[in-house]
C-alpha positions in Angstrom: 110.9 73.4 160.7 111.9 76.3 158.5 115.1 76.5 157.2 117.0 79.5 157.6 119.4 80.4 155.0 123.2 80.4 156.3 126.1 82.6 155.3 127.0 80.1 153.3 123.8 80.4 150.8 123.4 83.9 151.1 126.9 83.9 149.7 125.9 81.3 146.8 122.7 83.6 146.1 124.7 86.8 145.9 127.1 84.7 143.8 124.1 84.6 141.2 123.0 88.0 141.1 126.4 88.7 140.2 126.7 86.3 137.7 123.3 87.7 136.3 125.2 91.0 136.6 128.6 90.2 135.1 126.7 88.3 131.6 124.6 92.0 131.7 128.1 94.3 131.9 129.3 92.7 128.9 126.7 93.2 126.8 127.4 97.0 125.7 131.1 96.2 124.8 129.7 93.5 122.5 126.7 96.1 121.4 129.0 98.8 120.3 128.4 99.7 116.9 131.2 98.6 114.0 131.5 100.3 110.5 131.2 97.0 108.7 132.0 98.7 105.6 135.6 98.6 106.7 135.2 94.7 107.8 135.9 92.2 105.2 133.4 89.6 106.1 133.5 85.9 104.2 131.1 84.6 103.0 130.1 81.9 104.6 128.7 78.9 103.7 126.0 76.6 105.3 128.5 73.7 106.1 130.9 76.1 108.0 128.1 77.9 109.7 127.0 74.5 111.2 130.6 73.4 111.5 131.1 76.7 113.7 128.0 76.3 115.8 128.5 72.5 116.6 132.2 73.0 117.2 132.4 76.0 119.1 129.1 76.2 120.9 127.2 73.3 121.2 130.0 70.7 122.3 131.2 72.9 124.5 128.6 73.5 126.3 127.0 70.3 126.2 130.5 69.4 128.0 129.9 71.9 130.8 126.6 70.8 131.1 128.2 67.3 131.4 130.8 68.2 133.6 127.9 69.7 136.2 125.6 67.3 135.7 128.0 64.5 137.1 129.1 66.2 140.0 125.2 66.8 140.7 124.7 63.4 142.4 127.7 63.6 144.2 126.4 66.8 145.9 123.1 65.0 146.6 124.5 61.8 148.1 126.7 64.0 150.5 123.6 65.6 152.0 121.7 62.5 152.3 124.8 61.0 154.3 125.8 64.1 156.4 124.6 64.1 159.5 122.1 66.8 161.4 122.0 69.8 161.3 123.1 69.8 157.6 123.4 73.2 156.2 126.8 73.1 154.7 125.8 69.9 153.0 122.8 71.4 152.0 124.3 74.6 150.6 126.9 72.7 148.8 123.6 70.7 146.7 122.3 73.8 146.3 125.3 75.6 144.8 125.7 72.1 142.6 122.0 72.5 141.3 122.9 76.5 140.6 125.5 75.4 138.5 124.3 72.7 136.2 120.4 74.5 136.2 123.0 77.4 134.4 124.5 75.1 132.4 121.6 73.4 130.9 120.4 76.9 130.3 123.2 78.0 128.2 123.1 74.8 126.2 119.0 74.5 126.0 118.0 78.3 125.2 118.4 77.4 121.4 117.0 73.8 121.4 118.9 72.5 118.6 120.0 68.5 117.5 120.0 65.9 119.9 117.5 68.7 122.7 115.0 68.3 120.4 115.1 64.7 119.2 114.9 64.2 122.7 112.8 65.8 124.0 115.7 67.1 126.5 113.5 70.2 127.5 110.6 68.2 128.8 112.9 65.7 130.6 115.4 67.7 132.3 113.2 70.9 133.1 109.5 70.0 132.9 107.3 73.6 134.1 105.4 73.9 136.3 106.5 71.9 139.3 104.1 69.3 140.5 104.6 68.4 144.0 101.8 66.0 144.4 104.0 63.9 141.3 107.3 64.3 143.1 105.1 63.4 146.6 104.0 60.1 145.0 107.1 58.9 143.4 108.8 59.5 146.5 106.5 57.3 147.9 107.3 55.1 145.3 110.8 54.8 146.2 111.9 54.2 142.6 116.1 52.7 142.3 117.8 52.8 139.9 117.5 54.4 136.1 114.8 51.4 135.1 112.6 52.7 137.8 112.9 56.4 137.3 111.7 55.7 133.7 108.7 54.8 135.1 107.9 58.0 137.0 106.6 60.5 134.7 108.5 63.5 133.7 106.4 66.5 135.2 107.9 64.7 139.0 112.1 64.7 137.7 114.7 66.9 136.7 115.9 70.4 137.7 112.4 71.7 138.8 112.3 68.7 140.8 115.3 68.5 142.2 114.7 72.7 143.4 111.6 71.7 144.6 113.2 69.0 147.4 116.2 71.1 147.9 114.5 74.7 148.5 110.6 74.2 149.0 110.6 71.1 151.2 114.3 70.5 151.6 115.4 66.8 151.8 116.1 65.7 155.3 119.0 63.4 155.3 118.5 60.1 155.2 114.9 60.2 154.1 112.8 58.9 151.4 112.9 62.2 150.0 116.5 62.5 149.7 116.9 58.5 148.6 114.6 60.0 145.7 116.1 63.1 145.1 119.2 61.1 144.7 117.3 58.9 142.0 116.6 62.5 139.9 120.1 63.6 140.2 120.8 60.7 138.4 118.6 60.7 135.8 119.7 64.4 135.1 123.3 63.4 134.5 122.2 60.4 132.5 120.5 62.8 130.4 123.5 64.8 130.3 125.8 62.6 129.2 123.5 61.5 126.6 123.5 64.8 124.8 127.0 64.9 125.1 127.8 61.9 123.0 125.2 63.2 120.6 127.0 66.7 120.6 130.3 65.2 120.0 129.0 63.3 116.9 127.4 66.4 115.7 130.7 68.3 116.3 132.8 66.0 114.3 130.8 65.4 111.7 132.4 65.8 108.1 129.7 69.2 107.3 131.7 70.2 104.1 130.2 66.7 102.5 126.9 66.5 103.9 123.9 66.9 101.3 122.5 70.2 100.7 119.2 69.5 101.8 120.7 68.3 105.6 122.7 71.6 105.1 119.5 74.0 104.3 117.9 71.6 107.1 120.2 72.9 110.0 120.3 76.4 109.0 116.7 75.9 109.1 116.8 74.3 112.4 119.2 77.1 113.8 117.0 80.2 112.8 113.3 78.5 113.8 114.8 77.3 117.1 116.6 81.0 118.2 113.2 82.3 117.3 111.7 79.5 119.6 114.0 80.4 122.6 113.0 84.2 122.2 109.5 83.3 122.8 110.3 80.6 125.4 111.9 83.5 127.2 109.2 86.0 126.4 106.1 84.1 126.8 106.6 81.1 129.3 109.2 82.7 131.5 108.2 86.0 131.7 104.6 86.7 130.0 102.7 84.6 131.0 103.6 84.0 134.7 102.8 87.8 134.7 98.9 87.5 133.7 98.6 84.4 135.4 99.1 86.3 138.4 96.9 89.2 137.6 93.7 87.1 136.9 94.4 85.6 140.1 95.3 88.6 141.9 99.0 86.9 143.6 102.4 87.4 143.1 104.1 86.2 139.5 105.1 82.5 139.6 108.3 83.4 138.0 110.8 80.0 137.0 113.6 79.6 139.4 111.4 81.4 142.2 111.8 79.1 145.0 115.9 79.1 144.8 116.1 82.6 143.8 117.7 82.3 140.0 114.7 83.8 138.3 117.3 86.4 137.2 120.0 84.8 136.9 118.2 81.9 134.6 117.5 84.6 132.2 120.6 86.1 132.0 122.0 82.8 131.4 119.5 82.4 128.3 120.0 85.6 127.1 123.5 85.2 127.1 123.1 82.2 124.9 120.7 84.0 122.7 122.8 86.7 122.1 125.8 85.2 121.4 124.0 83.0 118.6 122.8 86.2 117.2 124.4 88.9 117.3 128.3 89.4 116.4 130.4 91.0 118.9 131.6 93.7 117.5 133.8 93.2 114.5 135.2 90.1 115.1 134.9 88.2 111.7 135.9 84.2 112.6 137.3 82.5 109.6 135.0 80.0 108.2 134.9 76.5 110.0 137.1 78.1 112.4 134.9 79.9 114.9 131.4 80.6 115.5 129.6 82.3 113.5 126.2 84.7 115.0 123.3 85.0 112.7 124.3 88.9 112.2 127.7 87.8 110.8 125.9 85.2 108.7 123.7 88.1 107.2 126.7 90.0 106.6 128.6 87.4 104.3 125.7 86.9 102.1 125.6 90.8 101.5 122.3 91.2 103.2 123.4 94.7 105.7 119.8 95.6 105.9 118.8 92.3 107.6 121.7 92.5 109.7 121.3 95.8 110.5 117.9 95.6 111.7 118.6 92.2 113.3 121.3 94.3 115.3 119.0 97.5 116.3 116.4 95.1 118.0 119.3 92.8 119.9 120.4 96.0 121.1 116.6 97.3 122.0 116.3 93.8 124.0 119.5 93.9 125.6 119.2 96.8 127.3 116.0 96.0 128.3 117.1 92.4 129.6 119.7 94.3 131.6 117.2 96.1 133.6 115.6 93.1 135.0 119.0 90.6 135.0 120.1 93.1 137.6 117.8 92.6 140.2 116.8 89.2 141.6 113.7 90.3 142.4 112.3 91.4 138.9 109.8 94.0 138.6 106.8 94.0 136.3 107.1 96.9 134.3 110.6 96.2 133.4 109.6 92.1 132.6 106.6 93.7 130.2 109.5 96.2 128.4 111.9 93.3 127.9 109.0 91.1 127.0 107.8 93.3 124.1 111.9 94.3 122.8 111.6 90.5 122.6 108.9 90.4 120.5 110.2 93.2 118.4 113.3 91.0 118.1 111.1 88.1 117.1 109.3 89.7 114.7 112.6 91.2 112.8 114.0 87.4 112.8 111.0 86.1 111.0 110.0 89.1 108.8 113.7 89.8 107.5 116.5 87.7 108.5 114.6 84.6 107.9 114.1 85.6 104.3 117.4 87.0 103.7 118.6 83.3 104.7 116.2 81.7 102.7 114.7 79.8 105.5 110.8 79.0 105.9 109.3 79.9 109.8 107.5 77.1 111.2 105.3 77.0 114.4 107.4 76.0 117.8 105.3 75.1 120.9 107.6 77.9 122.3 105.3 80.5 120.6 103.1 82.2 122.9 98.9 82.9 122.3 
């Protein structure tokens, strides 16, 4: 039977075009241009620049991401328990998977530390989702966390998890719910596991770490924001577009099935834009707040670099604005924010990467 979507999720998905909406409406305030020669700006050192970050981005976030994850399985379990018809409970996973799918987002578009050592991305939000996987591990009927480490990632995490909520919703008390149960839990395990690694990272003693583990995370930093620009470019945007044209369908966009396509990108290109450029002229003191790539630029007296690095953020901001607004993206408007992306990606590796003094190397974000 088809499931028709209640109040109750028509509410949830309007509740996520506005949050695609509200990250959009802040984004001239923070765009508006500053005078910086009437800004004392410090400057900073590596150690407080990673300090900032770890401190003031990636813990938090990694907490909220935490927090969601946990209560993801609790969402899950309810539906599998409640008893027919079970919309409400149904909504209330879905809300749940909203939630933590825009939390992992704002802690994964720049894929730094502990998401890259493990291989977090390809865990928790493995692309494109294969249902004949997830059809055969249910059929599995995998328990517990030594079992779901036997089912292969392309059949777990969020895309999973969408796919039995959404696609081919989970019936209660099924097999397929038992399983979607199992992935729920593997997703906060994976959570809380970055967490504790975030946390370590966060109170680390940077001021005394080695120069070359200094240069190294700076390094890390500008190669992986670079990397989430053409994640978002290519992968999520891009290339589901010429997919479709050679097969003459619709765009495959992520998120499609539960309707977050926008609201996924907004929540990445929050994340991007907070990492890189400075809102406005708010100058935090060093090892006291974060500090964006533009500010960065600014202390070590490169304007130019941060200039430019400004003039394409703002280019791809308005562009992501366009298509953050409307759940139901259009192509011309995907191709314009696409190639302000690109734009942006090629004034991060040409000059702000140079004025930093960090070498590019090749992510398996970058497109062909």
């Amino acid at each position: 039977m088809k499931f028709c979507p209640s109040a109750a999720v028509k509410s949830l998905r309007y509740a996520a075009w506005a949050l695609a909406l509200g990250l959009a409406a802040t984004a001239p305030a923070q765009a508006q241009k500053t005078d910086w020669g009437q800004v004392a700006v410090p400057n900073y050192s590596p150690a407080s620049v990673l300090q900032g970050l770890h401190q003031h981005w990636t813990l938090p976030r990694a907490d909220d991401f935490a927090r969601q994850a946990q209560a993801l399985p609790v969402a899950v379990t309810a539906l599998c328990e409640a008893p027919a018809p079970a919309g409400q409970a149904l909504a209330a996973a879905r809300g749940q998977w909203q939630q933590t799918a825009h939390a992992w987002e704002r802690l994964s578009a720049v894929a730094i530390g502990p998401l890259v050592a493990r291989r977090s991305q390809r865990q928790i939000d493995f692309s494109p989702t294969r249902p004949a996987l997830i059809e055969k591990a249910i059929a599995s009927g995998p328990g517990g966390a030594a079992a779901m480490e036997r089912i292969g990632t392309p059949a777990k995490g969020l895309p999973a998890l969408e796919w039995l909520l959404w696609t081919r919703p989970a019936a209660p008390g099924s097999a397929a719910c038992r399983y979607a149960g199992e992935v729920a839990l593997d997703v906060e395990h994976e959570a809380l596991a970055l967490q504790r690694e975030f946390q370590a990272l966060a109170g680390a003693d940077w001021p005394a770490a080695a120069p070359e583990q200094l240069a190294a995370g700076v390094g890390e930093l500008v190669n992986q924001w670079v990397g989430g620009l053409e994640r978002l470019r290519w992968a999520q945007m891009e290339k589901p577009l010429r997919a479709a044209k050679s097969k003459g369908s619709a765009p495959d966009w992520p998120r499609a099935a539960s309707g977050q396509t926008a609201a996924s990108w907004a929540a990445q290109w929050e994340a991007l834009r907070t990492l890189g450029l400075a809102p406005g002229a708010q100058v935090p003191l060093p090892g006291q707040g974060l500090v964006p790539l533009e500010t960065y630029l600014r202390g070590k007296g490169a304007p130019e670099a941060a200039d430019a690095l400004t003039g394409a953020g703002r280019q791809a901001d308005l562009r992501l604005q366009k298509i953050t607004r409307n759940p139901a993206p259009a192509a011309p408007a995907v191709l314009e924010a696409g190639r302000a992306l690109a734009s942006l990606k090629r004034v991060a590796e040409g000059e702000v990467a140079p004025a930093l003094d960090v070498g590019m190397g090749f992510s398996d974000a970058d497109g062909d």
